[in-house]
C-alpha positions in Angstrom: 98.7 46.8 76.5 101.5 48.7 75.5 101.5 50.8 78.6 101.3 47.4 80.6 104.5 46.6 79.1 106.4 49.5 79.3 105.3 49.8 83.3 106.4 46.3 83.8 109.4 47.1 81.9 110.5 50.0 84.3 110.0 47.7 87.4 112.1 45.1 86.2 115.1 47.6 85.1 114.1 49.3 88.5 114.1 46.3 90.9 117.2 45.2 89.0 119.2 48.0 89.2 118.8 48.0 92.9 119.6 44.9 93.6 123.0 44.9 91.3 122.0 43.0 88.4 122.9 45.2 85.2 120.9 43.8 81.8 122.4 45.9 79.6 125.5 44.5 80.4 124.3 40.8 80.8 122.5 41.0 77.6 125.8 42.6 75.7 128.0 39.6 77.2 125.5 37.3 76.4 122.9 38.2 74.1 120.9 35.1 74.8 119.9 36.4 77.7 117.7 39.3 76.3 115.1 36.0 76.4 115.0 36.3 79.6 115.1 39.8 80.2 111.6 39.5 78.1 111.1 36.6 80.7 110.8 38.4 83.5 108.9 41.6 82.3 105.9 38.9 81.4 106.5 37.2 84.6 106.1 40.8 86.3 102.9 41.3 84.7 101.7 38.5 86.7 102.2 40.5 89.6 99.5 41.5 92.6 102.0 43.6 94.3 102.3 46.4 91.7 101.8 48.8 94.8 104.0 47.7 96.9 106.8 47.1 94.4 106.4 50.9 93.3 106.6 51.8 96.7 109.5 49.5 97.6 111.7 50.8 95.1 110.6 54.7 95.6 112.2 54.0 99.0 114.7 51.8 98.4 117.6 53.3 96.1 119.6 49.7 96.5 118.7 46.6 98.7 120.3 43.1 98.9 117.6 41.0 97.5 114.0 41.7 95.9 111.4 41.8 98.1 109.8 38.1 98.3 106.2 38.8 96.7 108.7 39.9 93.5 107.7 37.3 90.8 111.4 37.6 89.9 113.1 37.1 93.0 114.4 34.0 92.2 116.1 35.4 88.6 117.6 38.2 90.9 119.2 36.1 93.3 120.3 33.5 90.8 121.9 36.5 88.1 123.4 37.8 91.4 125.4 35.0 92.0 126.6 34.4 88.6 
């Protein structure tokens, strides 16, 4: 379980640091928003596309938006904009 986590951990650090969303600064402004930090890790471990997502971000050093099978897509494009 615990290497569950910390996987799912990385690819949501990952998949945010490429598409510009920075939690260790949103949670240090706003320290609320470490809940959803832990959010989205469990949502990632609801992911099928563990594959692909490891694949998208070995290729991909930055990108505009997650890819769409990301179970946090919508988070990413929402934290973008704010």
């Amino acid at each position: 379980m615990f290497e569950k986590m910390s996987q799912h951990t990385d690819l949501v650090t990952g998949m945010s640091k490429r598409v510009g969303v920075d939690w260790e600064e949103v949670i240090m402004a706003n320290p609320e928003k470490a809940k959803e930090y832990r959010s989205a890790v469990m949502q990632c471990t609801k992911c099928k596309e563990l594959g692909a997502c490891q694949k998208f971000q070995e290729l991909n050093d930055s990108a505009a938006n997650a890819p769409d099978y990301c179970m946090n897509v919508e988070l990413f494009k929402e934290m973008q904009q704010g």
